[in-house]
N, C-alpha and C positions, 0 to 999 in steps of 0.2 A: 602608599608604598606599592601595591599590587601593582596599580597603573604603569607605575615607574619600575617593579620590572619587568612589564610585559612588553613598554616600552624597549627598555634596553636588547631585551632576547630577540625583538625585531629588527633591530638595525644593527644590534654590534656584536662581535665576541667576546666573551672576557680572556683576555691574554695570561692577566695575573690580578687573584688579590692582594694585597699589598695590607690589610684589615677589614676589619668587620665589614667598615664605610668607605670605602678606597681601592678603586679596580684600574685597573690597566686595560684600555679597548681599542680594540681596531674594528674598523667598516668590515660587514657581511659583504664580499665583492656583490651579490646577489642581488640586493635590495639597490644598490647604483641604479642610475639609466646607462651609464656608461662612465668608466673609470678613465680617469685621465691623470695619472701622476707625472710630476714635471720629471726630470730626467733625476733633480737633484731628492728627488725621494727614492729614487730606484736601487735595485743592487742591496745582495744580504747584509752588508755592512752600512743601509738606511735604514731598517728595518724600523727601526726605536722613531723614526721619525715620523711612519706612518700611522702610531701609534698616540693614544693620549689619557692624561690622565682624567678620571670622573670620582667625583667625591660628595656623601650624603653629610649636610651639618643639620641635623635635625629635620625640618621640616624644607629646606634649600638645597638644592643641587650647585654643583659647583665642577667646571672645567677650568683647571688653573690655566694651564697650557695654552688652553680653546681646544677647537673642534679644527681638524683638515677635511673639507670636500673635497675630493678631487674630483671636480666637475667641471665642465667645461662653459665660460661665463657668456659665450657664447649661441649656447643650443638651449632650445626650449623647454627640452625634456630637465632642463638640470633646474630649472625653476620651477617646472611642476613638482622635480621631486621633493624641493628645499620648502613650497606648500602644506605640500603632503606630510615632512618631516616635522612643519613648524606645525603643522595641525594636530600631528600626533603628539608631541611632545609637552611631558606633563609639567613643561616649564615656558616660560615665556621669552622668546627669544625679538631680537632688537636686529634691524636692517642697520644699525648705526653702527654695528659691533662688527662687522665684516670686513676681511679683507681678501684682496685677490692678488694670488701668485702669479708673479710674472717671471720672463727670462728675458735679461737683458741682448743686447746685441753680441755685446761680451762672452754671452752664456751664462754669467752670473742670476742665479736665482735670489727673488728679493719680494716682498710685501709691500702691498701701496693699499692706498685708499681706491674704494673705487670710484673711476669715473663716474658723471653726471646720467652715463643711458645706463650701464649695470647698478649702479643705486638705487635709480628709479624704477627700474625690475625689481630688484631685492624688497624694496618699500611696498612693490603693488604686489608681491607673491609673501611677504613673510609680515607685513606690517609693522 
């Protein structure tokens, strides 16, 4: 548990506790290489979006929600940092779990799978 939260005071705020086991966190802008929120995260009335939930079930961590990076899937620094975070993190994260936020032509914001060169990044920086 120390680990986990020294972890968390590195990289996130606590927003709200919610119980004992159960926080509300958002990203340190600080610990970013660079922020990049799509448009449809922006504005005081997304706020909740920028946000997620984290929860301790004994000896497991748990993000029900997930996790939002807002990093950009294109710059290098945003895989050293996702390295860095999977290094630190006292849990074990999966390149198969990921997704990447897109904007459509339309402007509609949506999730996909990622493509074949950003997966194969995600695989060789988070394993």
């Amino acid at each position: 548990m120390p680990k986990l939260y020294v972890f968390l005071h590195a990289f996130f705020e606590r927003v709200e506790q919610q119980s004992p086991t159960t926080w509300v966190l958002a990203w340190k802008d600080s610990v970013l290489p660079k922020v990049e929120w799509p448009d449809a995260f922006l504005g005081p009335d997304k706020q909740k979006l920028r946000q997620f939930l984290f929860m301790v079930m004994g000896t497991r961590v748990a993000f029900p929600i997930g996790i939002v990076f807002p990093l950009s899937s294109t710059e290098p620094a945003s895989f050293e940092f996702l390295k860095r975070f999977s290094a630190d993190a006292p849990f074990k994260m999966s390149a198969k779990h990921f997704m990447v936020g897109i904007t459509a032509g339309n402007g509609k914001f949506a999730w996909r799978k990622p493509d074949p060169v950003i997966a194969a990044k995600l695989e060789e920086f988070i394993g």
